[in-house]
DOVEXDO-629515 format. One record per residue (C-alpha): residue number from 1; x, y, z. Coordinates in pm, whole numbers, always signed. Example, Ala and Ser with C-alpha at 12.3 -4.5 7.8 and 13.67 -1.06 7.14 Angstrom:
2
     n        u        v        w
     1    +1230     -450     +780
     2    +1367     -106     +714
# end
This chain:
623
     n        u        v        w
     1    -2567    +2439    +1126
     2    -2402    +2117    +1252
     3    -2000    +2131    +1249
     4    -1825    +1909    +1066
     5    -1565    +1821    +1398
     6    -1906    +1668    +1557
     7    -1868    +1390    +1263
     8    -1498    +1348    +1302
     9    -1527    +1315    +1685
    10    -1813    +1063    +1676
    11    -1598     +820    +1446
    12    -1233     +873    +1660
    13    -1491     +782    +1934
    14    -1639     +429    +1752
    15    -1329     +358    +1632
    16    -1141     +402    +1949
    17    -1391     +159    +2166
    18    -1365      -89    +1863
    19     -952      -91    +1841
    20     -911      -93    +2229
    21    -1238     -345    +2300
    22    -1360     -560    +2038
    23     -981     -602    +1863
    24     -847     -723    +2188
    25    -1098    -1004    +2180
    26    -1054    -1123    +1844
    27     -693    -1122    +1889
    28     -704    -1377    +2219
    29    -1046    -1575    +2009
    30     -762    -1639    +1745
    31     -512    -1723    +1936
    32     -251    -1530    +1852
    33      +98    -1573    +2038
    34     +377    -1346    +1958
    35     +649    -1668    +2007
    36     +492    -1833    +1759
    37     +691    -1881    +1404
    38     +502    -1663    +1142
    39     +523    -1770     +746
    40     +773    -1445     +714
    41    +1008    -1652     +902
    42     +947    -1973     +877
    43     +991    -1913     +462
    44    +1192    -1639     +479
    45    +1346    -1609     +121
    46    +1417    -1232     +113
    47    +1148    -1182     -219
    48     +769    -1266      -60
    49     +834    -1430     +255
    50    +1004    -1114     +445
    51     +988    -1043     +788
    52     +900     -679     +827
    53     +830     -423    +1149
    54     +514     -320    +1214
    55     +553      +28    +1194
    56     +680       -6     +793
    57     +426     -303     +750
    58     +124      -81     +876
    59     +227     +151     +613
    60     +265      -55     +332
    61      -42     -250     +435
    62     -214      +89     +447
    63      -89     +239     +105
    64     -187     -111      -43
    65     -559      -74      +62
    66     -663     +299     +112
    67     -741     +338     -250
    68     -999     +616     -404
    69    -1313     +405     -272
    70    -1321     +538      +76
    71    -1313     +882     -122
    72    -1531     +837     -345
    73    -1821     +602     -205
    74    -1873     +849      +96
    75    -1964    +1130     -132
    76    -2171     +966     -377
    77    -2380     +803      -80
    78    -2335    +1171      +88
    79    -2496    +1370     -216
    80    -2754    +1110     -272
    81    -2909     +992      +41
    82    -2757    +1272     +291
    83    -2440    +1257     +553
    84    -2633    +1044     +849
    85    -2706     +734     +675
    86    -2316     +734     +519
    87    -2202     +881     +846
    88    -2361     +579    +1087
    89    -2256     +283     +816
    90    -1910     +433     +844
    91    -1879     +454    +1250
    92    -2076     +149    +1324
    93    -2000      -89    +1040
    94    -1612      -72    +1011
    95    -1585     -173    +1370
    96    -1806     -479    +1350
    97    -1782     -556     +990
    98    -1504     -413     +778
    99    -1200     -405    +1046
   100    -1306     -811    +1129
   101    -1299     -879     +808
   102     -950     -766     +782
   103     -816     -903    +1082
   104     -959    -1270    +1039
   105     -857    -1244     +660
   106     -502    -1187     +787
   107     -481    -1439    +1073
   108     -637    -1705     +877
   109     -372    -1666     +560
   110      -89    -1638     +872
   111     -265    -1989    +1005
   112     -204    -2125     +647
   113     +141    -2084     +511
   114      +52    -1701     +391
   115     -184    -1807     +135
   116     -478    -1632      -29
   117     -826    -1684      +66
   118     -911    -1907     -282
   119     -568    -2161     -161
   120     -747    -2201     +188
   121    -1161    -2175     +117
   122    -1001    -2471     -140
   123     -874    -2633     +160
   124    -1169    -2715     +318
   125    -1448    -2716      +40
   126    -1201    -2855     -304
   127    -1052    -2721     -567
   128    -1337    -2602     -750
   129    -1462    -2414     -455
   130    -1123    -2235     -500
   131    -1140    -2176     -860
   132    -1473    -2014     -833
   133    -1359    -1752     -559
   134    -1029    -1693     -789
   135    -1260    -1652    -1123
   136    -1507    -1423     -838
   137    -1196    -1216     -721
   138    -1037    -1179    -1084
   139    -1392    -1043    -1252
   140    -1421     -799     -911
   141    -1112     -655    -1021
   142    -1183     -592    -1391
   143    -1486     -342    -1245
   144    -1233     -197    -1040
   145     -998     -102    -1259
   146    -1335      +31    -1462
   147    -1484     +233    -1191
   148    -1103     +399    -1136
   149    -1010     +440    -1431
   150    -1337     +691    -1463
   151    -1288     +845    -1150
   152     -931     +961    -1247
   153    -1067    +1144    -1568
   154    -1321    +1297    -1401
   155    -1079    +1485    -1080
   156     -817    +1519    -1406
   157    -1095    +1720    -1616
   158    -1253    +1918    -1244
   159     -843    +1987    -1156
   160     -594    +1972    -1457
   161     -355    +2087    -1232
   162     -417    +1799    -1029
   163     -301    +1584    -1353
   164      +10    +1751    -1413
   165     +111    +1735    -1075
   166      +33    +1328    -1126
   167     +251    +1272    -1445
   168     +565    +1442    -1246
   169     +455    +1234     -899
   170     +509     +920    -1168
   171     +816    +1058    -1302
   172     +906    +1121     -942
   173     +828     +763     -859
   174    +1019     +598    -1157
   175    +1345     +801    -1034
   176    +1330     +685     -719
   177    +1316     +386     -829
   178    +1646     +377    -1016
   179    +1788     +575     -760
   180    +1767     +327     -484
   181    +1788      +14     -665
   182    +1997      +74     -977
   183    +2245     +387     -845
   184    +2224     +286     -458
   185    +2158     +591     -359
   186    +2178     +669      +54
   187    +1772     +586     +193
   188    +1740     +915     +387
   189    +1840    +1218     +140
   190    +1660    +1064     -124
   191    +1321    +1011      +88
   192    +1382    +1403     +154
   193    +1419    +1502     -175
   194    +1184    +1297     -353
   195     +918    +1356      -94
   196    +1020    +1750     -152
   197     +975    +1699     -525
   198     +622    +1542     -436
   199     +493    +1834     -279
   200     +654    +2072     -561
   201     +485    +1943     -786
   202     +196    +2060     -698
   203     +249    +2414     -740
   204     +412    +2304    -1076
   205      +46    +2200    -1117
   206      -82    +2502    -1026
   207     +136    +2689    -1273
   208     +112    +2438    -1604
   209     -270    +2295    -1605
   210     -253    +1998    -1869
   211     -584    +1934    -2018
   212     -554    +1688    -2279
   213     -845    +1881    -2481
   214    -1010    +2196    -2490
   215    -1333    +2197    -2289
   216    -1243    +2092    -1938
   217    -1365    +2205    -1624
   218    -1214    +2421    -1369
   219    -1286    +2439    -1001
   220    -1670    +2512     -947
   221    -1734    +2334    -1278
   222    -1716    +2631    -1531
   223    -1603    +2499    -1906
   224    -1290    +2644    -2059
   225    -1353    +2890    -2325
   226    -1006    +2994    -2424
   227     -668    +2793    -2338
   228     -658    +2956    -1959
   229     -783    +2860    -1650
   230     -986    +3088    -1430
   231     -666    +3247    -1245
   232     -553    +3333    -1600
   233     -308    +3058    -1632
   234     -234    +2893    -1967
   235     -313    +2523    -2016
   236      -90    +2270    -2229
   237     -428    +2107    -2433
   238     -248    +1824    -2616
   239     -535    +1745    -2833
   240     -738    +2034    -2935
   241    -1119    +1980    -2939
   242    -1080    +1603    -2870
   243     -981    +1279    -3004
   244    -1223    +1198    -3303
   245    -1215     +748    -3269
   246    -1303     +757    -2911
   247    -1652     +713    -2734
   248    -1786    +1036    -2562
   249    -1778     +954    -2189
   250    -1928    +1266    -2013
   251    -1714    +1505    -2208
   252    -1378    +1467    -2491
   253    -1169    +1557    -2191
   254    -1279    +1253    -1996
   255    -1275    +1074    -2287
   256     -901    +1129    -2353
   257     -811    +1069    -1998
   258     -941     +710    -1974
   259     -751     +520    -2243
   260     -449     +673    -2073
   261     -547     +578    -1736
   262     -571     +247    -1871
   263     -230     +202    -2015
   264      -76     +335    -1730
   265     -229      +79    -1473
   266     -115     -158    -1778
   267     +264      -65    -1759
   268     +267       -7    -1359
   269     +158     -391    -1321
   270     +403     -563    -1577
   271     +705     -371    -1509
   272     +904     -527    -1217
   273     +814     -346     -878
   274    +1124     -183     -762
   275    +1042       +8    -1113
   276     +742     +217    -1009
   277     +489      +47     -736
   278     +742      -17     -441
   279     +854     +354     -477
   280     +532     +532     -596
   281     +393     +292     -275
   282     +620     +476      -21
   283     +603     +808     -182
   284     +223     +813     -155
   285     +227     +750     +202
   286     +378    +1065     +244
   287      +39    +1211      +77
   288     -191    +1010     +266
   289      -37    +1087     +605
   290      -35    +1449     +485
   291     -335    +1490     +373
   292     -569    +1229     +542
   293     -366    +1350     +907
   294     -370    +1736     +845
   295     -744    +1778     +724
   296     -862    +1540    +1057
   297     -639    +1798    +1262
   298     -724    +2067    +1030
   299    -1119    +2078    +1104
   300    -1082    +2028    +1503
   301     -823    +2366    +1499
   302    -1040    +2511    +1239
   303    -1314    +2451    +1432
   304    -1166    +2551    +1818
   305     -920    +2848    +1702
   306    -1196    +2971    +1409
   307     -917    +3013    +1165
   308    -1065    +2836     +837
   309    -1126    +3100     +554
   310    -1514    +2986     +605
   311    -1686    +2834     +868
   312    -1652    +2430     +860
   313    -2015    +2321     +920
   314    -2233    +2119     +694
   315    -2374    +2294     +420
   316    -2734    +2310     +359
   317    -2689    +2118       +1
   318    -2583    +1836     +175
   319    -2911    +1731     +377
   320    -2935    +1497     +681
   321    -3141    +1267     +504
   322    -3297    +1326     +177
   323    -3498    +1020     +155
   324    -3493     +673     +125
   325    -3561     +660     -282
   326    -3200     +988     -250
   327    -3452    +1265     -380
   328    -3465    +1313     -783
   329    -3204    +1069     -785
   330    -3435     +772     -732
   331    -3224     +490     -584
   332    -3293     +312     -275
   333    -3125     +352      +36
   334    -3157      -30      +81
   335    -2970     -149      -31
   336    -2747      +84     -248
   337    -2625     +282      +40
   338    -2435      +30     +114
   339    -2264     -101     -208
   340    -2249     +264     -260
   341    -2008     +323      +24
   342    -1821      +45       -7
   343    -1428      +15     +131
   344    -1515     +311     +370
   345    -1707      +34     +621
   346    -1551     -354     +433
   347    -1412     -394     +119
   348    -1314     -755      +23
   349     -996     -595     -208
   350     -824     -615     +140
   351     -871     -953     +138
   352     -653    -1006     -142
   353     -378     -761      +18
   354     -420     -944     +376
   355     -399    -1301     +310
   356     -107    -1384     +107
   357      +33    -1078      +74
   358      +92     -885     +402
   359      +65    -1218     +552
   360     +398    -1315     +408
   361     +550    -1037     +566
   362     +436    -1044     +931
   363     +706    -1044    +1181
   364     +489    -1157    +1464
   365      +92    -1357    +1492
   366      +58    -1002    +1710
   367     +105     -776    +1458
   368     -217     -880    +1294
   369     -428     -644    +1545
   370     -254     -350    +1463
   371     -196     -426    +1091
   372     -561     -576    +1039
   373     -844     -446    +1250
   374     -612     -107    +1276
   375     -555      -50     +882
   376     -926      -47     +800
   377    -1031     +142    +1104
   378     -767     +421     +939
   379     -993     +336     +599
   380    -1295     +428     +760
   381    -1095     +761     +865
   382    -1034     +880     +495
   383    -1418     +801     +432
   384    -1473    +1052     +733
   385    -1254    +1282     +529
   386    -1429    +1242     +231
   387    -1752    +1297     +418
   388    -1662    +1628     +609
   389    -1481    +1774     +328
   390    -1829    +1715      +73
   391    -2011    +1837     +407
   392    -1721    +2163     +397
   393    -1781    +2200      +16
   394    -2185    +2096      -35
   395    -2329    +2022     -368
   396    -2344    +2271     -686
   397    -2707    +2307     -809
   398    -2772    +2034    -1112
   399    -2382    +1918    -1078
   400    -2496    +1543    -1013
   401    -2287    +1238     -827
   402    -2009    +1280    -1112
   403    -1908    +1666    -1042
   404    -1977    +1625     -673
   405    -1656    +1374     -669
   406    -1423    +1664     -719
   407    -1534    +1815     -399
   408    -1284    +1611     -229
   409    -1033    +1857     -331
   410    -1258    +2198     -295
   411    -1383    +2074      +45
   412    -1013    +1948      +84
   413     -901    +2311       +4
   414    -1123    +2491     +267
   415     -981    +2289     +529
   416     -660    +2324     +512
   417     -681    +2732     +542
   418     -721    +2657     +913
   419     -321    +2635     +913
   420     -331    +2889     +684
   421     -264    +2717     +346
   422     -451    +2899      +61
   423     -735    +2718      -72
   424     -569    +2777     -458
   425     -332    +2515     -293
   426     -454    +2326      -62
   427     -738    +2218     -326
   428     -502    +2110     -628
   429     -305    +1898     -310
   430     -588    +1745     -252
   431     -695    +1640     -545
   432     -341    +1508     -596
   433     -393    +1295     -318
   434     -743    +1156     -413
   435     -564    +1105     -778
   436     -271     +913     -620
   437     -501     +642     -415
   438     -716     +610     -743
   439     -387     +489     -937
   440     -269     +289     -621
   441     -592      +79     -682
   442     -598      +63    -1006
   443     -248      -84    -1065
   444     -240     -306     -768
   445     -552     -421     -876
   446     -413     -514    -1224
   447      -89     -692    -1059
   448     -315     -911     -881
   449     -513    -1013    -1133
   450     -201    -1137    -1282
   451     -141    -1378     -998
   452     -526    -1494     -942
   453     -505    -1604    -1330
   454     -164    -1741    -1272
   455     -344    -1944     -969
   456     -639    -2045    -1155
   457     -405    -2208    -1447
   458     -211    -2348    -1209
   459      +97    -2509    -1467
   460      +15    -2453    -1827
   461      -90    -2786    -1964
   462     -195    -2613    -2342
   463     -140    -2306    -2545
   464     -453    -2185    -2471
   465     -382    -2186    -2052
   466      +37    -2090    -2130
   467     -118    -1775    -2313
   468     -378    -1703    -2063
   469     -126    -1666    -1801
   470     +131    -1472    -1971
   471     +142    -1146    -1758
   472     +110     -913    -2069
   473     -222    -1077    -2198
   474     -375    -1138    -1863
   475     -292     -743    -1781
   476     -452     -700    -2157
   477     -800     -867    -2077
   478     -837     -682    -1743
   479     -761     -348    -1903
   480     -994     -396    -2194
   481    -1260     -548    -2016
   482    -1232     -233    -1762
   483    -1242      +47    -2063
   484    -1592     -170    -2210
   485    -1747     -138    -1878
   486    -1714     +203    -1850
   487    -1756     +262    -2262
   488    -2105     +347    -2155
   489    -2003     +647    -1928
   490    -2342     +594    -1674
   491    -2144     +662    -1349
   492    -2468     +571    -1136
   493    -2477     +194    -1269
   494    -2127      +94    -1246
   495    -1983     +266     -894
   496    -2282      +48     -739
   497    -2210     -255     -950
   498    -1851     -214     -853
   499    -1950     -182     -478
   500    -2148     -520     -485
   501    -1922     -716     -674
   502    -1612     -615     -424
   503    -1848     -598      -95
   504    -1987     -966     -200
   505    -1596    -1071     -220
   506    -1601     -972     +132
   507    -1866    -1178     +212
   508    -1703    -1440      +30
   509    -1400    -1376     +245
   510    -1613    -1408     +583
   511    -1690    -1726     +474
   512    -1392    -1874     +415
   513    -1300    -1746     +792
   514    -1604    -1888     +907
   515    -1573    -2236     +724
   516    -1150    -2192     +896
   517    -1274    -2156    +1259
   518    -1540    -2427    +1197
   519    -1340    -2693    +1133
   520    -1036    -2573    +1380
   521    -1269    -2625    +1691
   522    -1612    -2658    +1877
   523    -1539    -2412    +2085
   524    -1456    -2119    +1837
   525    -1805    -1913    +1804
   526    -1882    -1845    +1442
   527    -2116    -1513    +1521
   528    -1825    -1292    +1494
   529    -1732    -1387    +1094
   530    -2093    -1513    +1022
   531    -2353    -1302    +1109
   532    -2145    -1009     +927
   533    -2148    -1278     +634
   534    -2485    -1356     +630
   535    -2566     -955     +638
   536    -2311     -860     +370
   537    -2418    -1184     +128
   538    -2784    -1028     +161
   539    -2678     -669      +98
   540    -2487     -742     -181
   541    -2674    -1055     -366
   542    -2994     -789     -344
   543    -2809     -499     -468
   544    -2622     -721     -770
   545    -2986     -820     -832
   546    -3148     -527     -863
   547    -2893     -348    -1067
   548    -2864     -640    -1315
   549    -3239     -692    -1347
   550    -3450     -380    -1287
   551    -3208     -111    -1337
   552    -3084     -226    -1640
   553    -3232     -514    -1833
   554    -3587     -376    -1751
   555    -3551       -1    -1732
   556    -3275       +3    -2017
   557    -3345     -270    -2229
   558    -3695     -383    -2195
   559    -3834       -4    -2133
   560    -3604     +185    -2330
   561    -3504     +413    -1991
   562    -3142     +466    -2126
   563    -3114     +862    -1933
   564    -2970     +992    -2281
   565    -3064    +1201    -2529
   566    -3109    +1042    -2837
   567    -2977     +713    -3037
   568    -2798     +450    -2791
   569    -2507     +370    -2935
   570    -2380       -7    -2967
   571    -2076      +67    -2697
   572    -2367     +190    -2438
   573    -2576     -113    -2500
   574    -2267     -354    -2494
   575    -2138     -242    -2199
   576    -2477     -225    -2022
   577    -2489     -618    -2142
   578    -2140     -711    -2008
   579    -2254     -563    -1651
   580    -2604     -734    -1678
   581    -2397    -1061    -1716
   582    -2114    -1058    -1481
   583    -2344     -914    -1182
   584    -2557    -1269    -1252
   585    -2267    -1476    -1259
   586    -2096    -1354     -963
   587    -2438    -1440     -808
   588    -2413    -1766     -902
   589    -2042    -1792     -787
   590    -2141    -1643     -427
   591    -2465    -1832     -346
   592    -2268    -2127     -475
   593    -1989    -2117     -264
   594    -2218    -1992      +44
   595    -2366    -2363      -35
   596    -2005    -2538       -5
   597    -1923    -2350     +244
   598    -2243    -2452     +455
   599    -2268    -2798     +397
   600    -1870    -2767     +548
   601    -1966    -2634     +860
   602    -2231    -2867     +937
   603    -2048    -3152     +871
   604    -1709    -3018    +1071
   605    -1971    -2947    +1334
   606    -2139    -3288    +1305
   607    -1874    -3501    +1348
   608    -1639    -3563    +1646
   609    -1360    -3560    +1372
   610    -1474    -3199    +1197
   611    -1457    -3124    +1496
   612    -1085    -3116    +1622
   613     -806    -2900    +1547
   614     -684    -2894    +1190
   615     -449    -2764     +937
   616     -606    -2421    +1061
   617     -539    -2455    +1390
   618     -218    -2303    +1600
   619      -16    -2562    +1496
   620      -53    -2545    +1137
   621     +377    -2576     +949
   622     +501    -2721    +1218
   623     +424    -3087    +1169
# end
């Protein structure tokens, strides 16, 4: 059997050459000049526009974009088409792909005031170039909080310990809150103590299992039978055999778990920040340095010193490659693999956080290497976790791509007995930290859906635009858009419908880079940003394509091929309908502004006065 350190080892390796080689270039092809004036300073106004060290930066930049993707893409591809085909798009395609994509996302928002990519692709191709990326970027996140929102339920219903230990990591969040900002508490004795009550709360977890109805699964994926777990622990089941108005997704326990997910993310991205995201933010990175760190160290000591409870090689449920239709599962390696992985190689969410977000806070043009092309490289390291622990854990006979996700905390749990943690708790820990990037996305996702809408009204003119950009409505649409897409509970259709819609944003976002360094100067070569463009737009138009088209208006619709026993109900087929429609129209969007943004470059490279420096160029805020 192959061991699992042999993956880890071949990414640190990739990744490594990539930081040190290709970074290094990018950073002098920009230009960047640490004596240069960022936007942090230049605007400083102690709310957006703060100058911040790189060290803190790196790990808010981090929190902001190492969401439950990386997790949960790597398995799904892992389980469907096997661990080399995830494991090469991983090593190779973050370096050359994803990390670019951050960095030049980052340096051309520093280049332009700290701005998001729709204020600057609007630059350069017009104002309705930048309301279609805005309107491409806002839908995106509506399948995001969607896909999430699912995801959630279904590690809540594999661990309820997991959600107990959630709820108090929110409680513990919301105190911390009021602690620093509204009581002034001292900055160090609180980080110990809420960081301590972080950790407890996982054997609180352990202890107090909350299912919020009877029938949820434990561990391996047994059912409950009685109201106790399978260490003979009592659960709190809120609900009883389930909640009789809601849609069965997978199971009542899922079910109940979404709606709740839902208001959450509402409430976490209309309450001020200082309230719960800034502190929930920090405490999390506590989690992910724990657990992303320790199980990367965890398998090489495992490994070496032999002291994991089992050996950590790859199991023989998880196959090299099982095909390129995935086995029984029948889906295409080309080009689902690929939307199926998603952030764990480029992710076009980061986008959003890079460019007028962590671009208002850099406190040097420098920065941007570490912070950038760094960040995602340590994205691509939490899909390697995902990966080895799936590889650790392997697949349970019939479970399929949903009960496979909870692996992350079983395979999770069998790594970290190489330091001699107990798998009863290193498993629930795990799964607390999947839980906690999962709600990271989902909220942060809301917020800036918020300020896309607010961008795309611009000042309210009418009622109509005054109450489409009221915070509590535009929260309202994304939530209830999210629960209809996922109303129809087929986890298969809408991870990879999520993956192509956030993938294509990406490619959207190499664009915009490309069209930037265009029309700054001759000499800048466009094969770094554009040929990753041109092979993400084709990835991701095909795979938007052939979900919205084959898989489901002719296998569902046309043929009847709904995988479900019995009547379809009107939720199913609605929901089916609403992802049929908004993979066509971001279609349209993309190839649209793919036109713009091509009939920009050739005429910046056409003319001697396209061709000269411009507003993107070093010397953009100083004139």
């Amino acid at each position: 059997m192959v061991a699992v350190m042999w993956l880890v080892l071949v990414v640190l390796l990739l990744f490594s050459a990539g930081y040190l080689g290709y970074s290094r270039y990018l950073s002098q092809f920009v230009e960047l000049d640490e004596d240069r004036e960022t936007p942090a300073h230049k605007y400083e106004d102690g709310q957006e526009y703060v100058p911040s060290k790189k060290p803190v930066l790196l790990g808010h930049h981090y929190s902001s974009i190492a969401g439950g993707a990386p997790i949960v893409g790597p398995i799904t591809a892992g389980v469907v088409w096997g661990w080399v085909p995830a494991l090469l798009w991983i090593a190779v395609g973050n370096p050359l792909m994803g990390s670019v994509h951050d960095f030049v996302s980052l340096s051309s928002s520093l280049r332009h005031e700290g701005k998001s990519i729709g204020y600057i692709i609007g630059e350069y191709v017009g104002e309705r170039g930048k309301n279609m990326l805005l309107w491409f970027a806002f839908l995106t996140i509506i399948l995001v909080v969607a896909v999430f929102a699912l995801v959630v339920a279904l590690v809540f219903d594999a661990y309820p310990s997991a959600a107990t230990a959630s709820i108090l990591y929110i409680a513990l969040a919301f105190a911390f809150g009021v602690y620093l900002y509204q009581l002034d508490g001292p900055f160090l004795p609180g980080t110990v103590a809420f960081v301590a009550g972080v950790f407890a709360s996982v054997w609180v977890g352990i202890q107090y299992p909350i299912a919020l109805t009877a029938g949820a699964f434990v561990g391996e994926g047994e059912t409950i039978a009685t109201a106790t777990n399978a260490a003979g622990n009592e659960f709190i089941v809120l609900f009883g055999e389930g909640i009789s108005f809601l849609p069965t997704i997978i199971n009542a326990n899922i079910s109940a778990w979404i709606p709740v997910v839902m208001v959450y993310a509402f409430l976490a991205s209309v309450l001020p920040v200082w309230m719960l995201l800034q502190p929930r933010d920090y405490l999390s990175s506590f989690l992910l340095y724990s657990g992303v760190g320790g199980a990367l160290l965890a398998i090489i000591v495992g490994t070496v010193l032999g002291t994991s409870s089992q050996p950590l090689v790859i199991q023989d449920s998880i196959p090299a490659f099982r095909g390129f239709m995935g086995g029984s599962y029948g889906l295409p390696l080309f080009p689902l693999l690929f939307v199926t992985i998603a952030c764990g190689t480029i992710s076009g969410f980061h986008s959003l956080v890079s460019s007028g977000t962590t671009a208002k806070q850099l406190d040097k043009e420098t920065d941007a290497r570490a912070i950038g092309y760094g960040g995602m490289l340590g994205e691509g390291l939490l899909a390697t976790v995902a990966l080895s622990t799936l590889a650790v854990a392997g697949v349970t006979a019939g479970g399929g791509i949903g009960r496979a996700l909870p692996n992350f905390a079983s395979g999770g749990g069998v790594i970290l007995t190489s330091f001699g943690i107990p798998a009863s708790y290193g498993a629930p820990f795990m799964a607390l930290v999947l839980v906690s990037f999962l709600l990271t996305s989902t909220d942060t996702a809301v917020r800036l859906g918020r300020y896309m809408m607010d961008e795309i009204v611009g000042t309210p003119e009418t009622s109509v635009e005054e109450t489409a950009s009221n915070r509590y409505v535009s929260a309202g649409i994304q939530v209830v858009g999210g629960y209809v897409l996922v109303a129809s509970g087929t986890w298969a259709d809408l991870w990879p419908l999520f993956g192509g819609a956030n993938q294509l944003l990406a490619a959207m976002a190499l664009l915009t880079a490309t069209v930037w360094l265009a029309n700054w100067d001759d000499s800048k070569q466009l094969i770094s940003t554009g040929v990753p463009m041109a092979i993400m737009t084709t990835i991701t138009v095909t795979a938007l394509l052939y979900l919205a088209l084959y898989q489901n208006l002719y296998q569902k619709f046309i043929q009847g091929n709904w995988g479900v026993e019995g009547t379809v109900g009107f939720a199913t087929q609605a929901s089916v309908a609403v992802q049929i429609v908004i993979a066509l129209v971001l279609v349209y969007l993309a190839l649209s502004l793919a036109k713009m943004g091509y009939t920009n470059i050739q005429r910046a490279r056409g003319t001697t006065e396209g061709a000269v420096a411009t507003d993107g160029g070093p010397e953009t805020g100083d004139d």
